[in-house]
N, C-alpha and C positions, 0 to 999 in steps of 0.2 A: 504493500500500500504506500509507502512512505516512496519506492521509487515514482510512481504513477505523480504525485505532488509535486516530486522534482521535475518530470516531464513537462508536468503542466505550467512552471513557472518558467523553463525554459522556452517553451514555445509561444508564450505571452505574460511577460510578464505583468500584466494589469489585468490579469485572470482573478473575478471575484468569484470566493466559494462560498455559496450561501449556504442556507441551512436545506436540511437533508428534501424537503420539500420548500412547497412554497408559502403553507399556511405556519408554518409551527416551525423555523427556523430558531433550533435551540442550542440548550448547553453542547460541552464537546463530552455527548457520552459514545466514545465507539469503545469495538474491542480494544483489549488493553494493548496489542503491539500497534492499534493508529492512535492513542489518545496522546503523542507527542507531535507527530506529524498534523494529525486537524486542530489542535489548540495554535500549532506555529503559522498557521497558514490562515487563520480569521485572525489574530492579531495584527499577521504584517499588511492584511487587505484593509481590517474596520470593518469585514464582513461579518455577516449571520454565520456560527459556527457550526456544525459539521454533524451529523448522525452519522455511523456506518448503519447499514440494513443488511439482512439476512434475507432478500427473499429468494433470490438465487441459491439458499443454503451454504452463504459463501460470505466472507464478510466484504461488501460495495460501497462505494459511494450514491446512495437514492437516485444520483440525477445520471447515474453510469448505467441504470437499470430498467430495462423499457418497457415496465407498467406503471398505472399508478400506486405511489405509496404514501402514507400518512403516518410521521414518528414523532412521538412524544417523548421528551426528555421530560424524568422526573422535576426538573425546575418547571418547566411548563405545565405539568400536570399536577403539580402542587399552584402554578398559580390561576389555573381555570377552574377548582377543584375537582379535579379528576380524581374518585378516590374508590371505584365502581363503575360497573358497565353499563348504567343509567348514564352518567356523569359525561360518559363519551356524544350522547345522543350532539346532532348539527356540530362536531365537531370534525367530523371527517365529511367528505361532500359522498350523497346519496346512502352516507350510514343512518338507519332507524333503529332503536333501542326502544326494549318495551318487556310488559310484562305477558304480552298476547294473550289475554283472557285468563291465566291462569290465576288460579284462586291466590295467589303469592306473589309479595315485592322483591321475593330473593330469585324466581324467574326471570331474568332478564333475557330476551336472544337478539339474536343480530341479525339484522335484515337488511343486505348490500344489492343496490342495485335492482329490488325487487325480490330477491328471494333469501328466505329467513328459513325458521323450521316450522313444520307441521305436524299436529299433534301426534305424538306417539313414532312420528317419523325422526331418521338421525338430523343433524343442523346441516341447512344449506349453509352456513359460516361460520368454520371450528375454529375456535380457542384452544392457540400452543402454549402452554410453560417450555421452556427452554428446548421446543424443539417437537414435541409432544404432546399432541391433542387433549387435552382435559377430558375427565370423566365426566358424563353425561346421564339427565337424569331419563326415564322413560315418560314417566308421570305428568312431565310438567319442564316449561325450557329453560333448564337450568343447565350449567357448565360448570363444574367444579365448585368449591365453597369461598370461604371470605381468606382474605389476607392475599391473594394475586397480586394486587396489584402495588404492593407495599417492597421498597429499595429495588424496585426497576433499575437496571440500565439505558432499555428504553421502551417504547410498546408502541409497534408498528399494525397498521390497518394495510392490509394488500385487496385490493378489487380486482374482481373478476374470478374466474375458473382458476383453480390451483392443482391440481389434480396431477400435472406430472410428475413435481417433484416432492409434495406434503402428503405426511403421512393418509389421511382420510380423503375421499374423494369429497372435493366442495365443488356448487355450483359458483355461489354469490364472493366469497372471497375470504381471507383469514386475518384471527389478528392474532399477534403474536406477543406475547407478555416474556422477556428475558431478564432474567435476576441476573443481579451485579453476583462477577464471581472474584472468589479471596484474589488479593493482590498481593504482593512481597512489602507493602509497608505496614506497619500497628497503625490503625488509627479503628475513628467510627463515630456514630451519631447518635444524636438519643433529641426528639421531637418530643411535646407536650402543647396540646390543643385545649381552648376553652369557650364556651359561647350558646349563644340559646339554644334550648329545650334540654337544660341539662346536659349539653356535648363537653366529653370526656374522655380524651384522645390521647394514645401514648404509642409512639415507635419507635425502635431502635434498632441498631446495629455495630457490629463490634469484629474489626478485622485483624486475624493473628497470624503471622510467618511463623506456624511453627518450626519448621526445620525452612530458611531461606531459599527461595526458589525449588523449594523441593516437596515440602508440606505446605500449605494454606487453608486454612479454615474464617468462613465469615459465618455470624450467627447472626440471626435476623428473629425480631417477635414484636409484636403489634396486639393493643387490645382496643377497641373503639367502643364507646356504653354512649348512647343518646335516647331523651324522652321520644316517645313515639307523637305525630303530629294530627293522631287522628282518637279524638277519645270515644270510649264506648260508655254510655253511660249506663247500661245494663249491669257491667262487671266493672266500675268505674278505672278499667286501665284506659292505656296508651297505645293504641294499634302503630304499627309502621316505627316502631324503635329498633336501635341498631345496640345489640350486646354479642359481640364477638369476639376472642383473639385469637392469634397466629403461632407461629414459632417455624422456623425455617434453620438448617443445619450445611452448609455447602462445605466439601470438601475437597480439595484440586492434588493431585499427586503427582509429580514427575521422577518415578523410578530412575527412567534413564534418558539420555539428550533424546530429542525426537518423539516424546512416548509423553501421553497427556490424559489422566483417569480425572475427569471430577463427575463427583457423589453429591444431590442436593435431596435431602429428607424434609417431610414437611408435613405441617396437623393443623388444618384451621375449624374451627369449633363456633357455630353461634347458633343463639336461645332467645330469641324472640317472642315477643305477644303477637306474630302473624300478623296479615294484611289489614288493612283498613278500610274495607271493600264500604260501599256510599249505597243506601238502597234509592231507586228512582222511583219507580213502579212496579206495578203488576199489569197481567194483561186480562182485564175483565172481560173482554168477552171470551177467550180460552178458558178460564174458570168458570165463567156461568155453562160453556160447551160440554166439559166434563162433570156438570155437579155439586160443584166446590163452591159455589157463589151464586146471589139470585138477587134479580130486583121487585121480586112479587114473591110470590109463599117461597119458605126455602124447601130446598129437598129434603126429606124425612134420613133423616142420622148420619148427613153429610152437609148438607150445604147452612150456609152461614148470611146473614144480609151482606151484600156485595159492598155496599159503606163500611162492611171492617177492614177490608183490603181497603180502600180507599182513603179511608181514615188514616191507616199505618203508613200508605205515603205522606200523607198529609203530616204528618209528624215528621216523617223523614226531612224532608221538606222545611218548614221550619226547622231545624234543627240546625239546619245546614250540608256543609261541604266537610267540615272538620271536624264531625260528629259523626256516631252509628249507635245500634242496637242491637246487641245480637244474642241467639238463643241458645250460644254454647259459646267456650271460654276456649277464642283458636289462639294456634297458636304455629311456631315452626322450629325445629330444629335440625341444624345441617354439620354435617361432621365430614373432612375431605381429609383424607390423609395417603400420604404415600412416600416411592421414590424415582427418581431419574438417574441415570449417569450415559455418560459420553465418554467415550474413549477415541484418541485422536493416534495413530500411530502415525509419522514419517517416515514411509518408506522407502521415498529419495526427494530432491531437492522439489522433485513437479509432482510425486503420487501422495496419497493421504487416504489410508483406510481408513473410516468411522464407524465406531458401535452405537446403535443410541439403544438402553432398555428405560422400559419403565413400569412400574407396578402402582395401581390406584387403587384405593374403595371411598363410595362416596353412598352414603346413608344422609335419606333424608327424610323427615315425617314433618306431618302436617296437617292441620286441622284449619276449614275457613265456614264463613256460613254466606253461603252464597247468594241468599237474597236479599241477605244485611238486616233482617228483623227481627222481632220475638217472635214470629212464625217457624214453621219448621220445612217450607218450602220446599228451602234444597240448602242441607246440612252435612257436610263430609265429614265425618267422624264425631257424633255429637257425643265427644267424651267427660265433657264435666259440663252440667246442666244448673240455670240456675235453681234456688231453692224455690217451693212455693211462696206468692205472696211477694214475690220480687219484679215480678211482672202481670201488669195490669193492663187487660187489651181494653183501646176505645171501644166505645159503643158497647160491647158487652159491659166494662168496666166494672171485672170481675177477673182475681186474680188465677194466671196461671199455672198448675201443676206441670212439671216435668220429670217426667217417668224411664227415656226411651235411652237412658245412659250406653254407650257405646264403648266408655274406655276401656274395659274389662277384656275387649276383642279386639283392638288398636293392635292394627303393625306397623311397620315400615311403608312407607308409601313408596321409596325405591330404596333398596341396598345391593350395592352394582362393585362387581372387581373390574379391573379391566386391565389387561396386559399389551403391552407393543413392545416387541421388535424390530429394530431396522438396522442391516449394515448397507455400509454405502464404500462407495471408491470414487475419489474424488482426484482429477492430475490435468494436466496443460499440457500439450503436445507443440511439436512445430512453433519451437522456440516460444512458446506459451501466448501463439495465435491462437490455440483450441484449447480451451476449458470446456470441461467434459465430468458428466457424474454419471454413474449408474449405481445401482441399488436392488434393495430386495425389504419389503416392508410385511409383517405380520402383525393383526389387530385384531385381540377376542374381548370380547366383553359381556359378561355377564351373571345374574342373579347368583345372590351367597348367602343371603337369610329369607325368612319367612316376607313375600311384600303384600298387600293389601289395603283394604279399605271397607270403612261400612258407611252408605249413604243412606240418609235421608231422605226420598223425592218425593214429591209431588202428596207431601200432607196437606190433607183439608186442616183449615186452621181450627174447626170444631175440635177435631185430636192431636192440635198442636201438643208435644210432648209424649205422648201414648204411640206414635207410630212405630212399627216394626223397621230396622233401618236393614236395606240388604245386605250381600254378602257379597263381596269380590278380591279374589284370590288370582295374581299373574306370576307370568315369570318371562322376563323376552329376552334372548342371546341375540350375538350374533359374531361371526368372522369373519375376518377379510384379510386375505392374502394379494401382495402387488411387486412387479418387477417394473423397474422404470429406467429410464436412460435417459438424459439432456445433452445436449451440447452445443455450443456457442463459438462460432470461425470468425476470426477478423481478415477479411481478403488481404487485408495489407500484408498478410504472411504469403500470398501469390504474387501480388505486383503492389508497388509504394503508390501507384495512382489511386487502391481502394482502398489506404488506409482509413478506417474508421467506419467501412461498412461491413457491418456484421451479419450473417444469419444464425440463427437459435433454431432447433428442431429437440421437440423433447418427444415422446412417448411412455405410455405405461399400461400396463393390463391387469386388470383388477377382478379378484372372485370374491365375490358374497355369498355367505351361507344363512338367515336367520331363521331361528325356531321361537317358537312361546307357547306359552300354554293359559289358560283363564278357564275359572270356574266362577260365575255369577249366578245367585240363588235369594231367592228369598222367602218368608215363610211366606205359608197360605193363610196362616190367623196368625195374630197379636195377642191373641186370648191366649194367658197359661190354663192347660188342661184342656181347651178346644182339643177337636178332633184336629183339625187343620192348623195345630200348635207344632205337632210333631209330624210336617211332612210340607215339602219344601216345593216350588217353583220355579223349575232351571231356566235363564233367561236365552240360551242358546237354543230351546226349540220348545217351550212351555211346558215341558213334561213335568208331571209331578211325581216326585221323588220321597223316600223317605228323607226326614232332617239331616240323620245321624250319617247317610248316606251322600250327601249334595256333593261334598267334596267329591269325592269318586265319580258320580253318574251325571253331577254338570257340567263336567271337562271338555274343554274341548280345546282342537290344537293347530298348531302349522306350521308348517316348513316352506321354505323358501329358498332356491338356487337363484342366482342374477352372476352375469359376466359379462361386463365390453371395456371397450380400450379408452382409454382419452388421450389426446394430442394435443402437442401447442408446434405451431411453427409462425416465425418471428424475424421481423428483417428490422434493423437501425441505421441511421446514416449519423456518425458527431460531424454539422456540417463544418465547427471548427470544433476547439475542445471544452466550449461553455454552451452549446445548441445541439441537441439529440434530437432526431426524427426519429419514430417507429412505428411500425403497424406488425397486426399482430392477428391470427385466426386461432383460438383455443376451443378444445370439446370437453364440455363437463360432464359429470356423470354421481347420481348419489342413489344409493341402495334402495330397495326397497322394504318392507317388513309386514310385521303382524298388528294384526289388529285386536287388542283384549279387548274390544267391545264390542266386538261383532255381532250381531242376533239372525245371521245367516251363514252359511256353507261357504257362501259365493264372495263374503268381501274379509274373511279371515285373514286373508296376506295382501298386499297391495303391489305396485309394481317401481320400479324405477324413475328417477325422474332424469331428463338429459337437456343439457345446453350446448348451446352452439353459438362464440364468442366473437364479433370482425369489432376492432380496434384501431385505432391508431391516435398518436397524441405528437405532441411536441415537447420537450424539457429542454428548458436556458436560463442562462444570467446572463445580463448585458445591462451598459450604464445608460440611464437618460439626463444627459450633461455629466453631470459629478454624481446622479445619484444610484444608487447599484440596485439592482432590480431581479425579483425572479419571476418568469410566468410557465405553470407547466400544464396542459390543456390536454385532455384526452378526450374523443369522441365515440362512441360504441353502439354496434348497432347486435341484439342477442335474439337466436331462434329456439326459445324453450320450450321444448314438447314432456306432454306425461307428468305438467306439476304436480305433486301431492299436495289435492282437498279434502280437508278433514269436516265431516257434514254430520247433523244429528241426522241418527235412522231410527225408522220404525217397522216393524214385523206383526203386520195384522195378524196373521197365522198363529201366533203365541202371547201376542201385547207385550213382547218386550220391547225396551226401547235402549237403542246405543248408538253407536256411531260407525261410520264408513269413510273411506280415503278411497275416492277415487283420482282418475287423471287428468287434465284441462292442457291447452296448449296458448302458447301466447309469443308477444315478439313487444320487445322493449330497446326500448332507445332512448341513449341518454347523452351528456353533454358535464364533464366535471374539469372545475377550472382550479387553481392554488396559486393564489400571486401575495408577493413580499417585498417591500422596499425599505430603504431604510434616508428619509431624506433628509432627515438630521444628523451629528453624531448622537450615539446614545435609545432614538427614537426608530423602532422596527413599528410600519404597520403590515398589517396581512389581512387575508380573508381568502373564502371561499365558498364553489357557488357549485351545486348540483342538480341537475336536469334528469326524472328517471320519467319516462312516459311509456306507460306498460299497458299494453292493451291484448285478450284474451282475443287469440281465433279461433278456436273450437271449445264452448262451453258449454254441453248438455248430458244431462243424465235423466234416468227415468225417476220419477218422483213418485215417491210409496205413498204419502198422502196428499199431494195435491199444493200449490203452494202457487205464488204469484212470480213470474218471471219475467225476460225481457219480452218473450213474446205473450205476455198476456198472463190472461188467468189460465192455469194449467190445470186438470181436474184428476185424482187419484191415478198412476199408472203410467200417464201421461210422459211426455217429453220437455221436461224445464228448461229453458234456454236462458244462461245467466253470463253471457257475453260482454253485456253491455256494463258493467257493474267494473268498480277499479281494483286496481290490484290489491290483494291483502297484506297491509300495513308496509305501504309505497305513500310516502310523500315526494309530491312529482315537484316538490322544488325544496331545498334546503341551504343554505348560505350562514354565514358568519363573518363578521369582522373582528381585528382585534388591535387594540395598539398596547407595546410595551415601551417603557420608558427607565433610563439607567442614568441614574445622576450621583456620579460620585463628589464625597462630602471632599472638602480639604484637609491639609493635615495627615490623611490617610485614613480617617472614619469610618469608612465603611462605603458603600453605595446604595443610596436608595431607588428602591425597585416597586417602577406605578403600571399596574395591568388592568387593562379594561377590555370585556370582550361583549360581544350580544352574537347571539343566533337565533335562528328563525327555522320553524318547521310549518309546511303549509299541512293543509289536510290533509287526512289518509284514512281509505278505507279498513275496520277490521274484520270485516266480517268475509267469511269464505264464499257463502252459497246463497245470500239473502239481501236483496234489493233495501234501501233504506228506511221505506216507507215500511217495511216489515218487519225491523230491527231497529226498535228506537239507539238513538246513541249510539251507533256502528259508527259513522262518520267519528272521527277525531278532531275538532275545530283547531284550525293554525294556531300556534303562539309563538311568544320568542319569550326570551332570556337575555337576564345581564348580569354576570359575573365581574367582582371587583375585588383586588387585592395593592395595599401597598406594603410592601417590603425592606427593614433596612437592616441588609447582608455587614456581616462583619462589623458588629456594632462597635466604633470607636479602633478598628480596629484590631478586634479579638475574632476569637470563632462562633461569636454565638449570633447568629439569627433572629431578629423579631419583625412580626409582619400580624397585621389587619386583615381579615380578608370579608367577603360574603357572596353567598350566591343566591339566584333570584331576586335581584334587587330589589324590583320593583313590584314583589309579591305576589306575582303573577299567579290566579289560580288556572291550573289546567289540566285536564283529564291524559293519562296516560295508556290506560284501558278500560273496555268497555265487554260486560261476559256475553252478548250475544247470544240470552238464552230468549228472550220473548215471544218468538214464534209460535205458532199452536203445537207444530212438531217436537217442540220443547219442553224448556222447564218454566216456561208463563209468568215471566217478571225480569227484570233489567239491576244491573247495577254499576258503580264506578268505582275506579281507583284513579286516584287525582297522584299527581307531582309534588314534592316535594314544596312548603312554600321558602320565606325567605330563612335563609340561614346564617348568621355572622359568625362569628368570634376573634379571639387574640391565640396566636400561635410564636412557640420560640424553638430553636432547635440550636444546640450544641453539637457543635464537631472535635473532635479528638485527634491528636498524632497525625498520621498524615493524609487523612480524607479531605479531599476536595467536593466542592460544589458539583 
């Protein structure tokens, strides 16, 4: 690396290096053999300094590398507050972050470009730790637990297909999280956070040369405790609070010259009071259709005046945004543990064997109440219930008994191992015009303890607390074996006239295996000693079972084989050596799987999803007058067939009710810009702007019960046409600016450091299968954000850190999911989970020995 710098200074010397992109031009955090050469080469410019990126599997300079990429230096992600995969949302262009309906704010997925994850299906865009795709939950889209993203080196967002050379096959694109590894000097840090809702923040870190250049050990642990911003007055907590901490162990070895083992062990642990889901409504006429609700005589030993549903929004309502209700005491707990290591051999000056393994388990449970009330609607695990006399429903106004306790049968909602494999070979041929990798990847993943769940559906509020709540018992694997090969020619190793036009051809071929199995049942009475006490209602084809028997006789299973290849081939021009031209055509490809909620034969496993990538962009730096500039522009136009849609189903044949994944096809085009200048000393501004316009061309399936679509009203059986509808959880525009500012004191004080940033998200659809007029609340209304922090580094002088900061400035409330059950084919009511509002406090951090910024 350090020769390529001197290259570059020779052949102009007024070569400005900006920062590794063009939004986020940051600290000089590269691997430790560039962190001499990018610190010497932004000081002698006055440039934005310097990210190395990994996405080549190699370590690069961002603007050497001809896709888009988005890197964060922990200085930067400390001053946007980045501290979480929320936190990311309008920070990268066409990235959406969210919690997609699920009953939890520790869900978060990524959705680049258009394509995120689908339920029960793997992520359209996986999360590496150092190399490594995080475990993943089935349940619900989560990716690993807390403490990720704590003493970063840096964490990079790559768009698009990744699938040649990363371990998992992705459509939409990867982000990559890389821990700082030991270095050969003693030093370390230790952070301490303070500020509203009870925020109570502590991190640190502490690097040891035990044997010099030869053992290295850094130890890393983080505990974050904040009030939650959403009270429930039923159980008088705090929904949406953060209590978690970390502990991280890395350990770097070099036996002998050439030979490079590092070990990183790691446990993050958090214990939450669960989501703070918002009730909206109900949908009264679906309740008066089944019984449950009446505006004239009620039904005889089920229905109730339709003014008590109505009433209970009516409360919600008043109550507000940062309030709820609920009929059981949720809650979450996430437990991620595991390890990595890598081993680097040098087997001559140009080849480099690599081992990457890794071992994970990631246990998660979780209890939420899904229609946010003292009803019993829809209750996932109603484990601790309030007492009588603690709830007093309107209009009756007459207190409720709760009976239908659940904890006693609570499991895991996922407990997932998951093992990878990958050797690689990495070398430069012809005088290291061809850089070239090949490899061999293995990924199994799968169920280690008991997982399940007992719901509560579709109680009439007459037997709020008396309901029978079901049974459901899963387990889903799966493996994937992959051979890949890249490689990247600079012609100027054939003739000096093509110096600097590259081509790139990667390939790779990938097998999937996935199995699962589910057993869903529930009794036929709530009565103890009924006949229909002891004998049970399998929801995979309505048979009635003995009780003691359900496990056994409601089983049902599936297997699934999937195999194809993915490709990328890639041309660049450096028209000098500060402007890269590329274009690029990549094919994606992501598994298919099983369905635990199936209530047919026919939609047990589901099928693959594949894209199809054309590209091209431009990356530079260039001055306008004195002032140094970067603009790096990529345009994409994507053919994705066989996306996984996750739909509620119904089975008249049995009345069970679950869900189905089928396939849709669509074509998305977009436009993502990252520009930076700096036209002061001291003053960087940036921003950037994303374009995703994603439209479905084959969108129909046959509809069980009848439902409204683009073409109309659709009647049982029928053909739904749902084309016209936007993509799911795609905001077709997203942008940010930011300015930083660096004004050192005299005397040698210290420098104070002023950040300001805003972003904006337009709308976005969340809903998969359902027109809006059909799904209240699907739409996502636009908002933006303003994040503010001042900083003064090296106070007076010393090592110690103090800074201001807040995010949401301007307290913006704004909905981040919406559950999408109100349909008649559903669970007949609506609810929210809103955003963070504002946050402040005072943060200080001490450094030690010899850590740098």
């Amino acid at each position: 690396m350090t020769n390529y710098f001197e290259r570059a200074r020779a052949k102009r010397p007024s070569v400005l290096l900006l920062s590794s992109v063009a939004v986020t031009g940051l600290s000089p955090m590269a691997q430790a053999q560039d962190v001499t050469a990018t610190r010497e080469i932004a000081s002698e410019h006055s440039g934005l300094s310097e990210i190395i990126v990994t996405a080549n599997r190699r370590a690069e300079r961002s603007q050497d590398v001809p896709i888009m990429i988005t890197a964060l230096s922990p200085q930067r992600m400390e001053q946007q507050g980045i501290a979480k995969e929320q936190d990311l949302q309008a920070s990268v262009p066409g990235l959406v972050v969210g919690p997609n309906g699920n009953g939890s704010r520790e869900a978060q997925s990524f959705t680049i470009r258009g394509q995120g994850a689908t339920f029960q299906a793997s992520p359209g865009v996986v999360v590496y730790q150092n190399e490594v795709p995080l475990a993943s939950a089935v349940t619900i889209s989560q990716q690993g637990g807390p403490g990720a993203f704590v003493d970063l080196e840096n964490l990079q967002v790559l768009s698009g297909p990744q699938g040649t050379l990363f371990g998992r096959n992705t459509t939409g694109g990867a982000v990559l999280l890389t821990a700082k590894k030991p270095t050969n000097e003693f030093g370390g840090w230790f952070k301490a956070e303070t500020g509203n809702y009870k925020r109570a923040y502590m991190e640190g870190a502490v690097n040891i040369p035990v044997i010099d250049d030869k053992l290295l050990v850094r130890a890393v642990a983080a505990y974050h405790s904040r009030r939650g911003f959403t009270e429930d007055v039923v159980w008088n907590k705090y929904r949406d609070n953060e209590n978690w901490y970390s502990g991280r162990l890395g350990v770097t070895l070099r036996p002998f010259e050439g030979v490079e083992n590092y070990t990183m062990a790691y446990i993050g642990d958090s214990d939450t009071n669960g989501a703070g889901l918002v009730h909206r409504g109900f949908n009264i006429d679906g309740l008066k259709a089944v019984g449950f609700c009446s505006d004239g005589a009620p039904v005889p030993n089920l229905g109730v005046p339709c003014d008590l549903y109505r009433e209970i929004t009516n409360n919600a309502e008043d109550m507000g945004p940062r309030k709820t209700a609920f009929s059981t005491d949720v809650y979450q707990k996430t437990k991620h543990w595991g390890v990595n290591n890598s081993t680097e051999i040098e087997l001559s000056e140009t080849l480099t064997l690599r081992n990457i393994f890794s071992w994970q388990r990631l246990r998660i449970g979780y209890r939420y109440d899904g229609d946010a009330t003292p009803l019993q609607q829809h209750d996932v695990d109603a484990g601790r219930l309030p007492p009588a006399g603690v709830v007093t429903l309107p209009v009756w106004n007459i207190p409720v008994t709760y009976n239908n306790n659940t904890g006693g049968t609570e499991r895991y909602r996922d407990d997932q191992e998951q093992f990878t494999e990958e050797l690689q070979l990495q070398g430069q041929s012809f005088n290291n015009a061809l850089d070239w990798t090949v490899g061999g990847f293995y990924f199994r993943h799968k169920p280690v303890g008991p997982q399940g769940s007992r719901a509560v559906i579709y109680c009439p509020a007459l037997y709020t607390g008396n309901c029978e709540a079901s049974f459901n018992r899963y387990g889903n694997a799966s493996k994937s074996k992959a051979l890949y090969a890249q490689a990247t020619l600079d012609f100027g190793a054939i003739t000096p006239s093509l110096e600097g036009l590259r081509l790139t051809g990667g390939y790779r071929y990938t097998w999937d295996h996935v199995t699962g199995f589910a057993r869903q049942f529930s009794r036929v009475s709530s009565i103890p000693g009924d006949v229909g006490f002891g004998q049970a209602k399998c929801s995979k084809d309505g048979s009635i079972v003995d009780f003691d028997r359900a496990d056994e006789l409601c089983n049902f299973s599936g297997d699934l084989k999937t195999k194809s290849p993915t490709w990328t081939v890639g041309v660049d021009y450096k028209v000098d050596p500060n402007v890269m031209l590329f274009a690029k055509v990549s094919r994606g490809y992501k598994a298919g799987g099983f369905n635990s909620y199936s209530v047919r034969s026919s939609t047990q496993t589901f099928l693959p999803e594949y894209l199809t990538s054309y590209e091209a962009g431009i990356k530079s730096d260039f001055y306008l007058g004195k002032i140094p500039f970067r603009f790096n522009m990529a345009a994409y136009s994507l053919d994705y067939t066989d996306i996984q849609r996750a739909v509620a189903d119904y089975n008249p044949e049995n009345g069970a009710s679950g869900s189905r994944i089928f396939n849709a096809d669509a074509r998305i085009r977009g436009l993502e810009i990252e520009a930076s200048a700096r036209p002061v000393q001291g003053l960087t501004l940036s921003g950037n702007f994303g374009l995703t316009d994603g439209k479905y061309k084959d969108y129909n399936y046959t509809t069980v019960t009848g439902g409204l679509g683009c073409n109309g009203v659709v009647a049982p059986g029928g053909v739904i046409d749902m084309s016209c509808i936007d993509m799911q959880y795609t905001a077709k525009y997203i942008w940010s600016a930011n300015a930083a500012y660096d004004l050192p004191l005299a005397d040698n004080n210290g420098t104070l450091s002023f950040f300001l940033s805003y972003s904006h998200t337009s709308k976005q659809n969340t809903e998969a299968a359902n027109l809006p007029t059909v799904q209240p609340g699907s739409i996502l209304q636009p908002f933006g954000l303003m994040n503010a922090s001042i900083d003064w580094r090296n106070v007076g002088g010393s090592n110690l850190d103090m800074g201001v900061f807040a995010t949401n400035l301007t307290n913006k409330l704004y909905r981040i999911s919406n559950t999408n059950v109100y349909d008649q084919a559903s669970l007949l009511y609506w609810s929210n989970m809103y955003g963070e509002p504002r946050m402040y406090g005072l943060r200080a951090t001490i450094r030690f020995g010899g850590e740098k910024h």
